[in-house]
N, C-alpha and C positions, 0 to 999 in steps of 0.2 A: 376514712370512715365517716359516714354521715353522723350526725347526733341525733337528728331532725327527722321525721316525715310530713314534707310540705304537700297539702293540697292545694288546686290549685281551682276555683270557681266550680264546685260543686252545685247541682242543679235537679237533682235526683230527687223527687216526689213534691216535697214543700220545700225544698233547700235553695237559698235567695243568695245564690253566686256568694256561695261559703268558700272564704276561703281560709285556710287553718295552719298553725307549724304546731306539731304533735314533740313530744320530747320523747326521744328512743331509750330503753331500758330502764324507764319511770313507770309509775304506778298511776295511770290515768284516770280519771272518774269525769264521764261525761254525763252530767245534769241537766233537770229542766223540767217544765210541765209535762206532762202526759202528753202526748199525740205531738210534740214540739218539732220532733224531727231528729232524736239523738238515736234511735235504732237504724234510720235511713241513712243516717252519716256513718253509723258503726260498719251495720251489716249489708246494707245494701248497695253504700260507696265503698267503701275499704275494704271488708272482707272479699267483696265483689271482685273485687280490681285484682288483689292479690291472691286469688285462684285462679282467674282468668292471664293472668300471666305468668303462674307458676305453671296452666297447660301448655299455653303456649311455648315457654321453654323446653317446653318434654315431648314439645313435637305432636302434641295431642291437637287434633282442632278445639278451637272452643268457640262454636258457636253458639252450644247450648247456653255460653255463659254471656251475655249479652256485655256491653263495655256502659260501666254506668256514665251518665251526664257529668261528670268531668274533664275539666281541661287536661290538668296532668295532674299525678299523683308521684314524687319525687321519694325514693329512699327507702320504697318497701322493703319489707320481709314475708317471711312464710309466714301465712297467717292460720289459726287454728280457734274456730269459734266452738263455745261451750256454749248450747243452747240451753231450751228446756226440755225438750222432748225427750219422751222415754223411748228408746229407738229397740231396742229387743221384745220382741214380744212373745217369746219362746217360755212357756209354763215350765220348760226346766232350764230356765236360767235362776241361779241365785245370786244373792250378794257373793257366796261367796267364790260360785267359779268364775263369777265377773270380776272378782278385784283376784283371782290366783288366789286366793288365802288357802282356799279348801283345797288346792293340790300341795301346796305346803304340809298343810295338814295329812291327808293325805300319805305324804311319803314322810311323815314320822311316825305315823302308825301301820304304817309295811315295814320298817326298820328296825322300830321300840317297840313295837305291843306284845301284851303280854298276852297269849290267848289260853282258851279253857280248849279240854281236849273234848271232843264231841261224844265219846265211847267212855272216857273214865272220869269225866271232868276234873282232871289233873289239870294245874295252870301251867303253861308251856312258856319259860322263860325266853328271849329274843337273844338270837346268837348271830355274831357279827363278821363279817365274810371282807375279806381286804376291801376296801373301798376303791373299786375298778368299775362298778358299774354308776352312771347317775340317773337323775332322775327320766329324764328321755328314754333315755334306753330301758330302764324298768318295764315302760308301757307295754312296748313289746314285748318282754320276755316269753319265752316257751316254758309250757309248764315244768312246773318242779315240785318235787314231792321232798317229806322228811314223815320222820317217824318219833311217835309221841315217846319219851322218855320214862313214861309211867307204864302204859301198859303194849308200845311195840305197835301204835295201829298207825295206820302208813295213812299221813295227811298231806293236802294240798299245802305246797309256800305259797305264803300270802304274798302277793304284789300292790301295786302301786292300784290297778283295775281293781282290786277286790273290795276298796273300799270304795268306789265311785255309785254313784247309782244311774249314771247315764251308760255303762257298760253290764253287760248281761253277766259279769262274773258278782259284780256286786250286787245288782239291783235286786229287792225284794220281791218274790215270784207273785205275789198277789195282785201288787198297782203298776208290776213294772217300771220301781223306780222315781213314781210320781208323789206316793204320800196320801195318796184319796184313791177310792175306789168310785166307781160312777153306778147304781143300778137303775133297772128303769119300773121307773112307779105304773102299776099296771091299769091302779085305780085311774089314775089321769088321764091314759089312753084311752082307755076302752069304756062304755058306760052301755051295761047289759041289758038296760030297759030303751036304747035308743037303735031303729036297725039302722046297716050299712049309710043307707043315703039320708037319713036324719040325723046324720053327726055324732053315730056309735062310738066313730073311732077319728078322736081328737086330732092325731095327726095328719090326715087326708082329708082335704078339703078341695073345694072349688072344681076345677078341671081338672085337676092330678085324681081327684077322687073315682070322676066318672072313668076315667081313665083303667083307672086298677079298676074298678068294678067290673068294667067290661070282660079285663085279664080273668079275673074271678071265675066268672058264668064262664066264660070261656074254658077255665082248667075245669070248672063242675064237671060240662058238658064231656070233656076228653077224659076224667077218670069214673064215667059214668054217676053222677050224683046230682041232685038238685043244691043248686044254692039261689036261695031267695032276697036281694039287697034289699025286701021291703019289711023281714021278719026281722024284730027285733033279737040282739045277741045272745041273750040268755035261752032263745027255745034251738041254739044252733045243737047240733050232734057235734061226737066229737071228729070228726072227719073234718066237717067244715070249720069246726074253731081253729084247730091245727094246722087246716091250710090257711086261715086266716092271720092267723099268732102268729106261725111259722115256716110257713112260704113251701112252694112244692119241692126244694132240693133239701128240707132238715128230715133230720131223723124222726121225727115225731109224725111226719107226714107219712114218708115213706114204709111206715112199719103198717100201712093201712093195704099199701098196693106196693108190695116188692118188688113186681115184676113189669109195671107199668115206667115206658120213660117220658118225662115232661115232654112238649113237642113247641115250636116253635108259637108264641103268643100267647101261650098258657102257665108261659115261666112267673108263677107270684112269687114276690122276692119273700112275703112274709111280712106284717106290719112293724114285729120287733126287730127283725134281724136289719131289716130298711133305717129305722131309728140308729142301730149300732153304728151304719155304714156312713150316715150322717155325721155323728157321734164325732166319729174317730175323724174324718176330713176334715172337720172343724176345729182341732183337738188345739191347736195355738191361737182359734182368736176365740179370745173370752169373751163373754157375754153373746157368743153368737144365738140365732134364733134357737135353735135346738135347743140349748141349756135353758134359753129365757123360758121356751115354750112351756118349764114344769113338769115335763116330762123325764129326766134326768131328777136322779137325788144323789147327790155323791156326801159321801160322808171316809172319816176318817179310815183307812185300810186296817182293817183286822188285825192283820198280820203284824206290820210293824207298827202302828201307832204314829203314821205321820214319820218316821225317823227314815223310811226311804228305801232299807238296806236290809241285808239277810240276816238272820238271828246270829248265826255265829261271827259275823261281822262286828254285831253292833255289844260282844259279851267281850271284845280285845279291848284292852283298855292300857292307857299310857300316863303314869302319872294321876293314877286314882280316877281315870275318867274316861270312858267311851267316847268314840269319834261322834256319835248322835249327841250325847250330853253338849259336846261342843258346839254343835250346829244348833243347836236350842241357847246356848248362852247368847248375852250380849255381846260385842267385838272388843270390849272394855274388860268383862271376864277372861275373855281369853289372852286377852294382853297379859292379864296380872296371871294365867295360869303357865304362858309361855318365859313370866319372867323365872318361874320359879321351878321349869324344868330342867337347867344346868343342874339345880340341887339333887337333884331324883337321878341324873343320868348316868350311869357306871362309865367309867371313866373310857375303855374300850370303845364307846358308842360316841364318844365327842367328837372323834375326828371326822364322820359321817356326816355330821348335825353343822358342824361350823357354819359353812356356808348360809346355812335357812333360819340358824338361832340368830345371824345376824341381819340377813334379810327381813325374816318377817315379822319382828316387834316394828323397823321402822316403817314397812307398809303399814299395821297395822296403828300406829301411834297417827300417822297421817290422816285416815279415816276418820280418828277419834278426832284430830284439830282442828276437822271440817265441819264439826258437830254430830257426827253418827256413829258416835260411840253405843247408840241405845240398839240399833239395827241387829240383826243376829245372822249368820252366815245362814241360816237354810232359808231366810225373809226371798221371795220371788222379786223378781226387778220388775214385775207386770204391775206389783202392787205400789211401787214407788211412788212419790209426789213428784210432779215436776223436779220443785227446787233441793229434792233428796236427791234426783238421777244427774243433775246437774254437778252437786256438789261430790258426788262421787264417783265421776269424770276427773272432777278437778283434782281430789285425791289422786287416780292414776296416774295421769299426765305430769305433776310432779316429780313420780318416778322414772318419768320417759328421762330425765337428764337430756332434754333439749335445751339448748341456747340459741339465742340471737332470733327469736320469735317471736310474733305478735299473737298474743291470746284476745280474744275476744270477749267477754262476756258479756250476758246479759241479766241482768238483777242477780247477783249470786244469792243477797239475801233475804230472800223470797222466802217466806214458813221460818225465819232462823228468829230464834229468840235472842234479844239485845247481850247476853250473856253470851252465847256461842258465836255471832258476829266476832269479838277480839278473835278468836282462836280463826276464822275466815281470813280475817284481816292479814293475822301473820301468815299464812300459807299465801297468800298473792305476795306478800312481801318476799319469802323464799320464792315464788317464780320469778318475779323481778329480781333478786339476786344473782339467780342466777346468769344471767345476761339476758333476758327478754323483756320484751314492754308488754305492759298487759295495761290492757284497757275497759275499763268497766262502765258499764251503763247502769247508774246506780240514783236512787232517790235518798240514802241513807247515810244521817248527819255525820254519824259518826266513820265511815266507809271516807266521808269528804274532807274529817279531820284528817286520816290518814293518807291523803292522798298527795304524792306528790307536785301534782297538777289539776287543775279543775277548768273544765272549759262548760259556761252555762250555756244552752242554748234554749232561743226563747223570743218574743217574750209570752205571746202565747200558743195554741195547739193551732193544728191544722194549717188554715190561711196564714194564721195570723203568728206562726212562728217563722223558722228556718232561718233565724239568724246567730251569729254569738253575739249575748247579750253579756259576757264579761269570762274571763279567765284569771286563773294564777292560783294563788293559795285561798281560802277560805276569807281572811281577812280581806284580801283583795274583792272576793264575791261582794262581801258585805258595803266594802265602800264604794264598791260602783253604783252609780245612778239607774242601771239600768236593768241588772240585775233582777229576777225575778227569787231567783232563791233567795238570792242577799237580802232583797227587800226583807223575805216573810223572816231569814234570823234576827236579824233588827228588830224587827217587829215582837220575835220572842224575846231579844232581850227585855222589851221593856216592860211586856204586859206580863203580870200576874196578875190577875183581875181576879174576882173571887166568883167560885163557879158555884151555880147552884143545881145541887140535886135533886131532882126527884124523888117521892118518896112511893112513885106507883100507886096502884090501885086497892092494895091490900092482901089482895087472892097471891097465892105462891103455889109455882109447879113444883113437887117434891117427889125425887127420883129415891128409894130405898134400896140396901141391899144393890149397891150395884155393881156386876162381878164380871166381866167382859174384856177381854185381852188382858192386858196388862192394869186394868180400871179397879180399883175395892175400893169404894166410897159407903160408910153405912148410909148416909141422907148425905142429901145435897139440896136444897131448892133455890128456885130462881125466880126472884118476886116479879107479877107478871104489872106493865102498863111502864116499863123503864128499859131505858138500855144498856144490859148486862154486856159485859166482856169476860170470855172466860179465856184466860192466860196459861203461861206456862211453859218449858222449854222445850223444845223440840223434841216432837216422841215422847210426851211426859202422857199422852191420853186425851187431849181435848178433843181432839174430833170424834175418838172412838164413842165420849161423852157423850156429844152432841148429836152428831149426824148419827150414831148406832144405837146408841139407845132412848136420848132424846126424843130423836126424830121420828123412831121407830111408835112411839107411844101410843100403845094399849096400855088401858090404868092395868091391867092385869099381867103379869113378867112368868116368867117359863125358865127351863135351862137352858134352852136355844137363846133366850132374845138378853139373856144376860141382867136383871134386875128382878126384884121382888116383886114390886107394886110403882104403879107413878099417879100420886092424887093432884087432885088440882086440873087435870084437864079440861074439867066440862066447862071450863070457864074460858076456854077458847074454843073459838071459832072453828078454824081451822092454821092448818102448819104450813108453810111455803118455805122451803127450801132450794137456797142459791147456793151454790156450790161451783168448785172449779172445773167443772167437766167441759169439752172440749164443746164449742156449737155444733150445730152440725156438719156434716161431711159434704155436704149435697152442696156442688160449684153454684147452683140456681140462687142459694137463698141468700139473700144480701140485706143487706140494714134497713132497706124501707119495704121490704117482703116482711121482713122478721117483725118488727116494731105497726105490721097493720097500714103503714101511712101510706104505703103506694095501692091501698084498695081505692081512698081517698082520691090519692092521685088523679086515678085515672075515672074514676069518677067527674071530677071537676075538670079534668080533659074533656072527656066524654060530656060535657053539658055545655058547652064551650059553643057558639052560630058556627063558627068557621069547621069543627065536629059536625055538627048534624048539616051544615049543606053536603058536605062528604058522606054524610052520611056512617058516620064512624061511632061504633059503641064502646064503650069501657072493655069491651073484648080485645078492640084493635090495639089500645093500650099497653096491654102487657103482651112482656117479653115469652112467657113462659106457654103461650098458645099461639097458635098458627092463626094468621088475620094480617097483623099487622107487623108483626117483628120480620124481619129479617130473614130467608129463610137458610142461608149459607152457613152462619154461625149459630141458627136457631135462637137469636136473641141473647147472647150469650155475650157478642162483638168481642170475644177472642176468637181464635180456632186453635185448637190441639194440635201437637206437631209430636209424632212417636219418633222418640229420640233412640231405640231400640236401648242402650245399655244405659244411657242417663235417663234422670228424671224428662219426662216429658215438658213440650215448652212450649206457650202457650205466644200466638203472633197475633196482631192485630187482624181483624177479618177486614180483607183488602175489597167487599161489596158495600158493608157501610162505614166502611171504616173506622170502626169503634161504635159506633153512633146507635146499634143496637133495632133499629126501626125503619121501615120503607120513607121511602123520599115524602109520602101523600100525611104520611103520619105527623113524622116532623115538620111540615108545614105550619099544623098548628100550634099556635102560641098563646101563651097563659103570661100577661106580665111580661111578652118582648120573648120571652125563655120557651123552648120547645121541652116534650118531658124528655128528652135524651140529655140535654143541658140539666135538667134539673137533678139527674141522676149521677151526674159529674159534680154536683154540687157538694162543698160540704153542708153537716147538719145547718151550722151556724150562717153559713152563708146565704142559706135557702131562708132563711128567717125573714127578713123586708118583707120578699115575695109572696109570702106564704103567710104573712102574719093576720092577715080578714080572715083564714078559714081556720074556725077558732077549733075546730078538731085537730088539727094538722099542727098547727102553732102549739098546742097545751103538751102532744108529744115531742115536739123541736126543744120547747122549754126545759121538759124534764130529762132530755139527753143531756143539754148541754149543763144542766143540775147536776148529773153522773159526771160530769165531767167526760161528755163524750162528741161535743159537739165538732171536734176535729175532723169526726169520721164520715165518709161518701158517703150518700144515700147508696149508690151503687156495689160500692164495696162488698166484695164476695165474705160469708160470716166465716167462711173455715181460714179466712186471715186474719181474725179477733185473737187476740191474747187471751191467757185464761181470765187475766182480771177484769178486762173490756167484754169477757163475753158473758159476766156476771153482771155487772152492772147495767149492759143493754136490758138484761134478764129482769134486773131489779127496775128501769126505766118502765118496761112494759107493765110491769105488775103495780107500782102506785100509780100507772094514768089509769090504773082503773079503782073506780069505786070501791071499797073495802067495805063492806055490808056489815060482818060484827068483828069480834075484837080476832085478831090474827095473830099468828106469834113467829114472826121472822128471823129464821136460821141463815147466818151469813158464814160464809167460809173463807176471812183474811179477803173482806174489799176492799182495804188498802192497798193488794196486791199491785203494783207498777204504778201507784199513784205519788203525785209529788208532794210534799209538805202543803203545798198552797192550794193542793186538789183533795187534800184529805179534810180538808177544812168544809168544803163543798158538801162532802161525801157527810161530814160529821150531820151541817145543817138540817140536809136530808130525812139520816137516819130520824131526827130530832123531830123533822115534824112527822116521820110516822106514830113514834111514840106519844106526838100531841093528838094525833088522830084516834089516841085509844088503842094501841097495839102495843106488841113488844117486840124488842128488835133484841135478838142473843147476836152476837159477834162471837167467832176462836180468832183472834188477834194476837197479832206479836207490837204493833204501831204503837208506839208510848203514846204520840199525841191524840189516836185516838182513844186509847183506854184511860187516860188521865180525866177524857171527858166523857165515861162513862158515870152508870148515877152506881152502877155493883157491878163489884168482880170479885170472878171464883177463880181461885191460880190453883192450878192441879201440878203434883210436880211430886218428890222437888226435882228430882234426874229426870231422863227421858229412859222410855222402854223399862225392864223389869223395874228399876229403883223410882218410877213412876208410878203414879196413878191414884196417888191420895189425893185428899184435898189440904190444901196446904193452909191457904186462908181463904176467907170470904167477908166482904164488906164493901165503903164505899174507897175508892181509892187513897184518900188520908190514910183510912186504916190498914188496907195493903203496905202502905210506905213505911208504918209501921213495924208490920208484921217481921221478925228477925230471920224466921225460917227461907223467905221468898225469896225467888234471887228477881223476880217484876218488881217486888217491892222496893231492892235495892237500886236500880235504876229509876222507878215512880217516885222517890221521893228525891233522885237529882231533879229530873226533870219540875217536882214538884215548887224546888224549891229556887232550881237556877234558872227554868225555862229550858231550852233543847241546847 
């Protein structure tokens, strides 16, 4: 048996002929700056390696998995990475048929429930059949009928389907099982003072428009009628509004000419029924155009009120409570409602139950240790945070009872508040007990206390990492010389320095009345010209605070927008909002597209003798037009390779070999450097070269501010993390001018940053605030909310037992406060340092 897995001169992106001995069925935590090189050692060498020869063992080719820049990698295991990505995107998934809870559930309310009778509403007690049949086999069953006790009327047996709502026995006949009805807003579409080709009709536009018009005159002309696309929609007859509404095969049409059949070219689909057909194709990816378009209003189903399921479904109840009740609790309520069904169960019905009474308190206890005890089983997995879909992976995978495996992770705590981290902590310690090493890629002090081994690597990002700058315990970080983490604990041992707050500008934003998911705050305000952190534990409401109602701010509140009134705004400028959403999808846009520098660029190309005797303008430059790029890869310098059942793979473009641009292009040289070179560059590196064009240099400075000077110019954006692709975000928006006072919503930018880059990051924010602005943070970072001037902790639980305000002041006073569980950790920190 190995103990060990040795690598062996690792070489993969910035990694400086690493070589490493990893400790097997320990609790690993790999540290370091940002951009240093500890994801490329995880995910890119190891996990790489140990898929790539778990195919090959199975006989699979793997060439889609390329063999990372490693010499040897000695004493693998099956490796199983836990990323962040939310990978279901399915509008009927929930928590809780992702975690099985809800078929658990499920099949004690096909067993137990008590139902009402539909004809006498008599309650119809649950009568117990030898236990031959399980849960499997239930699904199947062929119908079975019984007869009500009260008054003899012959009913359907409930099965295991009939509570489901993704099956047509259960699902409610109105949403189909969905919980929202969609209808379509007719005001939106249509606008009766505009005709056909002046943009009547919202939905048809450009060339699809001339298109159906033609159809139109066309079907006019075949059922004998004039239609005019220059008359405005309101002077239509009803003939042509109905084939316009509703296309020549509805009914509405057709009751005009029974006898007449459409003919080839004159088939109009109908405006609305086209919108539905749309509609429903789209129906799993959210936010697609159709919904954005405003066109769609969906609002909660009539019928059942968001519970999903058929009336008589949802009147069975087990233990004083209906299956919908349960799907609307927390996974903590129903914990404590499962403890206390033994008591309620007639003793006939135990031997049924055993199995799942034991089963599912400990799936459910696991959830809760991960921190998502606030979560509730009918909560969609579309709506999940990264670091929620993450962590409740790690919850299942627990249950796998796997050994002798390598876990992966990446930040697990990511959104966790320093109180729910213990409860993290020990669930990696039970995977590691199990028999598997788990290896975590983590910034977080306390994650590194508990860590049975620590490997820093460092000492800073990009170039200027890829090495190990110290391992072993914590202590051992601290005393090494080289250290980068070690340094900044050191550091915190010694400084308490005394911090001084702010006291802003005077003016205060004041939210009233504010009543929103889980949120009831009477007032809240947030004094503006300072920077605020608003706290609190996972699922306690701060973002709903922020981003929802905040951000949404009209002084003036409704039922929809969830608050009374919010004053104080006209004393801002305007709201910029950084948040964690994903950059964009688009392979083209890369860090110097995004950030403006390569218009620059290629400007100062394009002005260049050895440019204009070629003859060459700022067009030949870029990649993304035809001139000068490349035309094989289209300036791209990969090519796509359809892998038909794996992800697609992307090879070097074998014309310019990476290099993105014709041979006449890269001739020219700026500084020794051609722009293909400079786009292989990193931020930091490009600095020397680049430092006389004072436009180019002001945004290289404030990257590498963000702490992001690690990253290519080149680098495609949809490889940014969430936290790097907020901060590019935040980079672009102070190189520019801020004209009056601004009020800056951030969403956890410490996200993947290191103790020593938070520091960076604090600077930053600091001098927006000196610029006359305000900077709101939702923060879980002690170090940064210690060096906040106010904070508002909204708490104290997550999910329903959330959403007050717990305290508010400057951090002393938090440290203070008894109720806070931020306060019980700000005032270690306050008083010991990290």
């Amino acid at each position: 048996m190995k103990e060990t897995i040795v690598i062996k001169g690792a070489r993969e992106n910035n990694l400086k002929n690493v070589s490493l001995t990893l400790p097997k069925y320990k609790l690993v935590v790999l540290t370091g700056p940002s951009g240093s090189g500890k994801s490329t050692l995880a995910m890119d060498t190891l996990q790489r390696e140990c898929q790539r020869q778990y195919m090959e063992s199975m006989g699979l080719t793997s060439d889609s998995i390329s063999k990372p820049k490693v010499e040897s990698i000695e004493g693998l295991s099956p490796s199983i990475s836990v990323g962040q990505h939310v990978t279901n995107r399915n509008p009927r998934s929930t928590v809780g048929t992702v975690t099985d809870i809800y078929t658990y559930v499920r099949f004690i309310f096909s067993r137990l429930g008590e139902r009402v009778c539909p004809s006498c509403s008599g309650s119809i007690l649950p009568t117990f059949e030898p236990a031959g049949l399980l849960a499997e086999e239930d699904e199947d069953m062929e119908r079975h009928t019984m007869r009500c006790p009260h008054c003899n009327t012959e009913l359907e047996k409930l099965g295991m389907s009939h509570f489901s709502f993704n099956k047509p026995e259960g699902a409610c006949e109105a949403c189909s099982g969905l919980g929202h009805v969609a209808s379509i807003d007719e005001a939106a579409v249509f606008n009766p003072e505009l005709s056909l080709r002046d943009g009547g009709v919202a939905s048809l536009n450009g060339v699809h428009r001339d298109i159906q018009i033609r159809i139109l005159i066309a079907a006019g002309k075949h059922y004998g009628f004039d239609l005019d696309p220059d008359q405005p929609l309101k002077d239509y007859g009803d003939i042509q509004r109905d084939l316009l509404y509703y296309g020549v095969e509805s009914e509405a049409f057709k009751r005009h000419y029974p006898n007449v059949k459409p003919v080839q070219g004159t088939k109009f689909e109908g405006v609305i029924p086209g919108l539905w057909r749309r509609y429903k194709e789209k129906e799993g990816e959210s936010g697609s155009q159709e919904k954005e378009g405003g066109f769609f209003h969906e609002q909660l189903c009539p019928e059942c009120r968001g519970a999903r399921l058929k009336k008589d479904i949802r009147l069975v109840r087990v233990a004083d409570a209906s299956i919908s009740d349960l799907s609307d609790w927390s996974l903590v309520d129903v914990y404590e409602w499962m403890g206390g069904l033994r008591a309620v169960l007639p003793i006939e019905g135990l031997h049924l139950l055993e199995p799942i009474l034991h089963d599912m308190p400990v799936r459910l206890k696991r959830i809760i240790d991960v921190g998502l005890g606030y979560l509730s089983m009918n909560r969609q997995t579309v709506t999940l945070s990264g670091g929620e879909a993450q962590r409740l992976r790690l919850a299942s995978l627990l249950g796998s009872g796997l050994t002798g495996v390598l876990y992966i992770l990446d930040e697990p705590t990511t959104g966790l508040h320093p109180r729910d981290t213990v409860g993290l902590i020990r669930v990696l310690q039970e995977l590691r007990d199990l028999g598997n090493t788990v290896l975590v890629i983590e910034h977080d002090v306390e994650m590194m206390r508990a860590a049975d081994h620590i490997i820093d690597i460092g000492p800073g990002a990009g170039l200027y990492g890829g090495t190990v700058v110290g391992e072993g315990n914590l202590e051992d970080l601290m005393a090494s010389e080289l250290s980068v983490t070690g340094a900044y604990l050191r550091e915190e041992n010694l400084s308490t320095s005394a911090r001084v707050q702010r006291k802003g500008n005077g003016h205060h934003v004041t939210i009233r009345e504010a009543r929103f998911r889980n949120i009831s705050i009477p007032a809240v305000s947030f004094p503006l010209g300072c920077l605020v952190s608003v706290t609190g534990v996972s699922g306690s409401g701060k973002s709903t605070l922020v981003f929802d109602i905040l951000a949404q701010g009209s002084p003036k509140g409704n039922e929809q927008s969830g608050y009374k009134e919010i004053t104080g705004l006209e004393q801002v400028g305007n709201i910029v909002i950084f948040d964690q959403t994903p950059m964009g999808r688009v392979q083209r846009s890369n860090v110097a597209t995004y950030t403006d520098v390569f218009t620059h660029l290629r400007q100062l190309f394009a002005g260049l003798p050895e440019a204009k005797e070629r003859k060459l303008t700022s067009k030949h430059f870029s990649f993304n037009t035809p001139g000068g790029r490349c035309e094989t890869c289209q300036g791209l310098g990969v090519l796509s390779v359809d892998m038909n059942f794996l992800p697609d793979l992307e090879v070097k473009c074998h014309d310019c070999k990476g290099r993105r641009f014709t041979d006449e292009v890269l001739r020219v040289r700026y500084e020794g450097v051609s722009i293909s070179d400079l786009l292989n560059m990193s931020v930091q590196e490009s600095l020397p070269i680049l430092k006389s064009e004072s436009k180019i240099a002001g945004m290289i400075a404030m990257l590498c501010e963000v702490g992001l000077g690690y990253l290519k110019w080149g680098q495609s954006v949809k490889t940014l993390s969430g936290g790097e692709g907020q901060r590019i975000r935040l980079a672009k928006e102070l190189s520019k001018p801020s004209k009056n006072h601004t009020l800056y919503l951030l969403d956890e930018p410490t996200t993947g940053l290191h103790p020593s880059d938070i520091k960076q990051l604090h600077i930053l924010l600091k001098k927006l605030v000196e610029t006359g602005n305000t900077v709101i943070v939702v923060e879980h970072s002690l170090e940064l909310i210690r060096d906040s001037d106010w904070v508002i902790d909204i708490g104290p639980e997550g999910g329903a037992a959330g959403g007050k305000l717990v305290a508010e002041g400057t951090p002393e006073q938090i440290a203070e406060a008894p109720a806070s569980y931020t306060g019980v950790f700000l005032k270690r920190i306050l008083t010991e340092g990290l």
